[in-house]
C-alpha positions as CSV (number, residue, x, y, z in Angstrom):
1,X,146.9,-26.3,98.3
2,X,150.5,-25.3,96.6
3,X,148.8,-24.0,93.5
4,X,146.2,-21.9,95.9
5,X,149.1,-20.4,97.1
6,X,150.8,-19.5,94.5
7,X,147.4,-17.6,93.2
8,X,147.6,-15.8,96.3
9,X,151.2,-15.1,95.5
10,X,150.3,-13.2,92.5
11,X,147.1,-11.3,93.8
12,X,149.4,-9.7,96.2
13,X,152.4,-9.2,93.7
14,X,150.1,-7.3,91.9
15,X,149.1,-4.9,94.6
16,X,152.7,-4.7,95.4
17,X,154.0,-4.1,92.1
18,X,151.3,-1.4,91.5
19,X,152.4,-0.3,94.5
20,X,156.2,0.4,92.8
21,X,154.8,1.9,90.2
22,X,152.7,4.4,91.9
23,X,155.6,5.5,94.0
24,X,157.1,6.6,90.3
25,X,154.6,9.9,90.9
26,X,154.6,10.5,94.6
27,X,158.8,10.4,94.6
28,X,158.8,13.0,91.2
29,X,156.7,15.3,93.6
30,X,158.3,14.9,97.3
31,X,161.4,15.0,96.0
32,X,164.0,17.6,94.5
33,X,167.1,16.2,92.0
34,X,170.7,17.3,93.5
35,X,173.2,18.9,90.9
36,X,174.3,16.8,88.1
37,X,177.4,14.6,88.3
38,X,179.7,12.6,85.6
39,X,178.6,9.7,86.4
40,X,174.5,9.4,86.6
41,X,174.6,7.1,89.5
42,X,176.2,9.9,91.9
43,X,172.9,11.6,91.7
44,X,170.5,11.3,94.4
45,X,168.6,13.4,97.1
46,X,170.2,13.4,100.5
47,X,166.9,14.9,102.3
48,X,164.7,12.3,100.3
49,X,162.0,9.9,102.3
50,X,161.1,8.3,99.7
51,X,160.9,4.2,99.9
52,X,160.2,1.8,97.3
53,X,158.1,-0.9,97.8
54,X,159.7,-4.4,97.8
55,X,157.6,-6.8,99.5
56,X,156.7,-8.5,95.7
57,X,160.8,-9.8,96.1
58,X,159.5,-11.0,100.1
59,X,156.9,-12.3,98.6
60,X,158.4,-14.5,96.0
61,X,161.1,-15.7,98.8
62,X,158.3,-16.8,100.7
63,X,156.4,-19.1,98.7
64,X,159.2,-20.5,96.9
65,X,162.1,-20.4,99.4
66,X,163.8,-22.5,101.9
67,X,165.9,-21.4,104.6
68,X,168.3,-22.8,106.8
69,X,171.3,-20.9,108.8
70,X,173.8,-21.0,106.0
71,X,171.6,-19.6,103.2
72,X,168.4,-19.4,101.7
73,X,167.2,-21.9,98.2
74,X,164.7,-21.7,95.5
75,X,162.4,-23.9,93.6
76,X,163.3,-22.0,90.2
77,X,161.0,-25.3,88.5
78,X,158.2,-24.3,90.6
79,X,158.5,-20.7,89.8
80,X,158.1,-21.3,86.2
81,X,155.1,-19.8,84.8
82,X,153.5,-18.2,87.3
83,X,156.7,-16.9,89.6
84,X,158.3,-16.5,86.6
85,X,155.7,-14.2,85.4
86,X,155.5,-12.0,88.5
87,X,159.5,-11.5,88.8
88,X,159.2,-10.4,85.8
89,X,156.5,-7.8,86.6
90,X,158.2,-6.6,89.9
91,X,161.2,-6.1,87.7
92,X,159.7,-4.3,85.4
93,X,158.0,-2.1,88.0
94,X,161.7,-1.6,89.8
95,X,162.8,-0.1,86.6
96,X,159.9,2.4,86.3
97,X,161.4,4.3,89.5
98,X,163.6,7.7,89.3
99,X,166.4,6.3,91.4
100,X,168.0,9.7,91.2
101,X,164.9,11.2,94.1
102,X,166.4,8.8,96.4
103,X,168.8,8.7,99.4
104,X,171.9,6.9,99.2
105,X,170.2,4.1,101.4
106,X,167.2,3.3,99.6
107,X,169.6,3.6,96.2
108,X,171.6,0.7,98.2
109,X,168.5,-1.3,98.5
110,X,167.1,-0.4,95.3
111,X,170.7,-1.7,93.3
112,X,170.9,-5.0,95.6
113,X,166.7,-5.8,95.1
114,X,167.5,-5.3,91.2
115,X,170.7,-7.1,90.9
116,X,169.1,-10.4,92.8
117,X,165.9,-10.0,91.1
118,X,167.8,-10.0,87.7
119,X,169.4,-13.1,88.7
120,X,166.4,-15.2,90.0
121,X,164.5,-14.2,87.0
122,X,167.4,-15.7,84.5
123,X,167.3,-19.1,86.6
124,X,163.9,-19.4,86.8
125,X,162.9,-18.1,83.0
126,X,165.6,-20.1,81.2
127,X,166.9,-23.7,81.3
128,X,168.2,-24.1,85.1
129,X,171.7,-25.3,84.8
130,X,173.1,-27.2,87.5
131,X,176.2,-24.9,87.5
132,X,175.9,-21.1,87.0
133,X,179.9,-20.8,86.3
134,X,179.9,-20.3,82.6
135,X,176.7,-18.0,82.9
136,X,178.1,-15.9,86.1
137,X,181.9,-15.7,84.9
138,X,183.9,-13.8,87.6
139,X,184.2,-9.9,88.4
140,X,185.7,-8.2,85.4
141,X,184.7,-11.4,83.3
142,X,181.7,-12.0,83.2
143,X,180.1,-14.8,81.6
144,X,177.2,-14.8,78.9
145,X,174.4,-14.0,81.2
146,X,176.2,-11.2,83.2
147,X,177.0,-9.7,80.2
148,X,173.3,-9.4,78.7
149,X,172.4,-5.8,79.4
150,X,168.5,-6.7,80.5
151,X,167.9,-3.8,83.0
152,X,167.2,-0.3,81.4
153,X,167.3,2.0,84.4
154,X,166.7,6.0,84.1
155,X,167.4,5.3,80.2
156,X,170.6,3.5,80.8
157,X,171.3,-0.2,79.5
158,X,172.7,-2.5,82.2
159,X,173.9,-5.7,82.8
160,X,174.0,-7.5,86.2
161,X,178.1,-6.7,85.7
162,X,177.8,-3.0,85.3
163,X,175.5,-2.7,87.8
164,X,178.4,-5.0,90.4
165,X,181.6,-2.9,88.8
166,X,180.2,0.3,87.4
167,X,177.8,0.8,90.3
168,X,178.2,-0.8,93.4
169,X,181.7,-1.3,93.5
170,X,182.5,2.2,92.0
171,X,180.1,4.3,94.5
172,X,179.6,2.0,97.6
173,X,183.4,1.1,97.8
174,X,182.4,-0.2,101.4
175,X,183.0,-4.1,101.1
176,X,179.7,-4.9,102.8
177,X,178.1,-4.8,99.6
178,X,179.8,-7.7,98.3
179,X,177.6,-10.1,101.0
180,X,174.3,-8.4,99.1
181,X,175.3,-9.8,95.7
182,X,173.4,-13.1,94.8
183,X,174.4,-15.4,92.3
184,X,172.9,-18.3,93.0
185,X,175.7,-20.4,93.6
186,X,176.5,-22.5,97.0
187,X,179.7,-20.8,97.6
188,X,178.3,-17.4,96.6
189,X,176.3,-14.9,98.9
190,X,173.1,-15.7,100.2
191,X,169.7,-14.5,98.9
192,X,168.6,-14.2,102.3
193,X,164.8,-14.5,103.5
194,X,163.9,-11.0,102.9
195,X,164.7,-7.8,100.5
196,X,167.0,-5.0,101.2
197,X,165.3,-1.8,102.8
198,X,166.8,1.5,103.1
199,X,166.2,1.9,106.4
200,X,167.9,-1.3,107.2
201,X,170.5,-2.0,104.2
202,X,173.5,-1.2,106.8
203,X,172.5,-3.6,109.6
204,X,171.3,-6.5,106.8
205,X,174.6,-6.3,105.1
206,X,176.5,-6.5,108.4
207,X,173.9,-9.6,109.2
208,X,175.0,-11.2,105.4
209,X,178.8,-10.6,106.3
210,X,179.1,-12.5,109.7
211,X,177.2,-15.1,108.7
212,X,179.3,-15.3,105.7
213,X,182.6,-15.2,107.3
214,X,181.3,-18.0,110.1
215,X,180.3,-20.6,107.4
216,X,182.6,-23.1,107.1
217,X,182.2,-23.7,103.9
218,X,183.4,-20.0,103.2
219,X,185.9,-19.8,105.6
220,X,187.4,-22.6,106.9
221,X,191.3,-23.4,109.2
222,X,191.9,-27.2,109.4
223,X,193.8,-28.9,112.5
224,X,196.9,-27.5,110.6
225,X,196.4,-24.3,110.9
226,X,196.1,-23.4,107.0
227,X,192.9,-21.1,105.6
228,X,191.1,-21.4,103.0
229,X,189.0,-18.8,101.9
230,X,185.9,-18.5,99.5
231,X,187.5,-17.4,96.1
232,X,185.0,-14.2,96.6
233,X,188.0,-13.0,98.6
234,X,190.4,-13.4,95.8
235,X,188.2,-12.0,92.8
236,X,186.8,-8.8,95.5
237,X,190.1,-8.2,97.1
238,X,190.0,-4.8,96.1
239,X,187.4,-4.3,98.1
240,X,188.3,-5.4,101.3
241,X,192.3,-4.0,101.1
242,X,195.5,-4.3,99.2
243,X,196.6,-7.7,100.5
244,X,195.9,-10.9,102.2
245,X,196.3,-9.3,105.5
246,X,193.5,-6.6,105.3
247,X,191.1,-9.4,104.0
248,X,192.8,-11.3,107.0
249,X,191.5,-8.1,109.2
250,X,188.4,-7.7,107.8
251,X,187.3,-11.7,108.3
252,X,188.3,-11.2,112.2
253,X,186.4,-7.9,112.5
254,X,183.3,-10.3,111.6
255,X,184.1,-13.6,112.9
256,X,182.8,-15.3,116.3
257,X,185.7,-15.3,119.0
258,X,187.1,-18.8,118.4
259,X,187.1,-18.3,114.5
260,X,188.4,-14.7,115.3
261,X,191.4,-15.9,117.9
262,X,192.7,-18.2,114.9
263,X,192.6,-15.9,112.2
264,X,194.5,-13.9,114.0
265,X,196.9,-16.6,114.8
266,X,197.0,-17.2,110.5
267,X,199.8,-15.8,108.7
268,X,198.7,-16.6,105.0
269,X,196.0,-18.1,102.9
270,X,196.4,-21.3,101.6
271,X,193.8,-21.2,98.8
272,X,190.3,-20.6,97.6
273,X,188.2,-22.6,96.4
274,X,184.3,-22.1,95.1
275,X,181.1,-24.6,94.4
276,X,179.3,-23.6,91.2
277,X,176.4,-25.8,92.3
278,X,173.0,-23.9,92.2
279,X,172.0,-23.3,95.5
280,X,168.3,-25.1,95.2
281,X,165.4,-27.1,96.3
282,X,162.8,-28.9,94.4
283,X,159.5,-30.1,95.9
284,X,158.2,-33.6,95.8
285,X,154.7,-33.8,95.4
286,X,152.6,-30.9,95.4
287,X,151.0,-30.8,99.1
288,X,147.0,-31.4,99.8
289,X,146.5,-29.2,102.5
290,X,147.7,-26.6,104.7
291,X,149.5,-28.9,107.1
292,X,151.1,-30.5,104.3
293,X,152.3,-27.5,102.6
294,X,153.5,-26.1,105.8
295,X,155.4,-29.6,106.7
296,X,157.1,-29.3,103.0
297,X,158.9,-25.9,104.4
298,X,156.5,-23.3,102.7
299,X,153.9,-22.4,105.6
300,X,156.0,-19.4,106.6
301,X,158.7,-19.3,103.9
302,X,160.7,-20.9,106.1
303,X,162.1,-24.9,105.4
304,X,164.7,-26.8,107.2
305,X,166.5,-28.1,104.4
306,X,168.4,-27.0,101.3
């Protein structure tokens, strides 16, 4: 049954999120901290092999996730209570671990996982809204609930916008990471059906960004000829060049041949555009049995639907 499920959802969050935790002690004593830097989030430990443990965010995706080729939803109303609760501890556990032992890979993975987390947790603890606009804001204006500062990492206060802009975009100026930052919105990134790994961050960002850039609703040329883009490309354009046409090169660096062929035949952008929906599903009846519950999409975390 669903609610069996879930109760085996949280058993193994629990071993999983002890399992963060402990690697709190093993990483304090494998690993050495590099010199000191300006800016804490410089710091890390280049020889480090060290790996937190995020299968409680796989976990959660799982039982309450859909996925379909363009992007992966959540129940947030099913999560409440019991998902909710469990985020909540995997967060907590996240926050426990001295980022500055780890490579610049797992840091990656580590700053994505949080970020995501962060915002699953607000949409699934508060009042769901049907659009996250107001609450999301853009890059370098945020709204209300990018501006809360609820993660407290190595003794620093941060919000979900520090950690985009002070972090991430400051110290991984490589675009990719854009594609890694979910907001729960239609338009926005995907949450994709699995967390970020440091031994795999590179290849699963470069996975996030041509599937991105091949979504019509993202990037889209009509019979006319004229593009219009996600407005991710407008509010990140730092990050992927100066101008329209290094966003222009960087969308046929990851585009399929035909999308690629005219792109390259586009001398402008038209205009963005953005749906603030939240990206969701909601379940129907509660299924009765296994077959049931794996027909409603959550057998293997995997639905056909959005």
């Amino acid at each position: 049954m669903y609610k069996d499920r879930i109760g085996e959802f949280g058993m193994k969050s629990l071993i999983t999120i002890a399992l963060v935790v402990i690697f709190v002690v093993s990483a304090g004593i494998a690993a050495e901290m590099p010199a000191t830097s300006a800016s804490p989030w410089t710091v890390h430990n280049p020889n480090s092999t060290s790996s937190p443990n995020h299968q409680a965010l796989n976990d959660l995706i799982k039982v309450f996730g859909k996925s379909n080729r363009s992007y992966t939803t959540l129940d947030f109303n099913a999560m409440k209570g019991r998902g909710v609760e469990y985020t909540g501890a995997y967060l907590a556990g996240l926050q426990k671990i001295p980022i500055s032992l780890l490579n610049r890979d797992e840091q990656l993975a580590y700053w994505l996982n949080l970020h995501n987390t962060g915002v699953i947790y607000l949409l699934a603890a508060r009042k769901t809204p049907r659009k996250v606009d107001k609450y999301r804001g853009t890059p370098g204006a945020p709204g209300e609930w990018w501006q809360e500062q609820i993660f407290n990492v190595e003794g620093h206060a941060l919000s979900l916008e520090q950690i985009e802009q002070d972090v991430l975009q400051r110290h991984w100026p490589d675009s990719l990471f854009v594609y890694g930052l979910y907001d729960g919105s239609k338009s926005g990134p995907d949450l994709g059906a699995q967390a970020f790994t440091g031994n795999l961050v590179h290849s699963q960002l470069e996975e996030a960004a041509r599937k991105f850039v091949n979504d019509d609703k993202r990037v889209d040329i009509n019979r006319r000829g004229e593009l219009t883009l996600s407005s991710l490309y407008e509010w990140r354009k730092s990050s992927f060049g100066a101008d329209d046409s290094a966003v222009l090169d960087h969308l046929v660096s990851y585009a399929q041949p035909e999308l690629a062929a005219r792109l390259t035949e586009t001398k402008a952008i038209r205009k963005h555009k953005f749906d603030w929906s939240i990206a969701r599903h909601s379940i129907r009846r509660a299924p009765l049995d296994q077959d049931s519950y794996n027909n409603a999409g959550y057998g293997g975390g995997v639905g056909g639907g959005s």
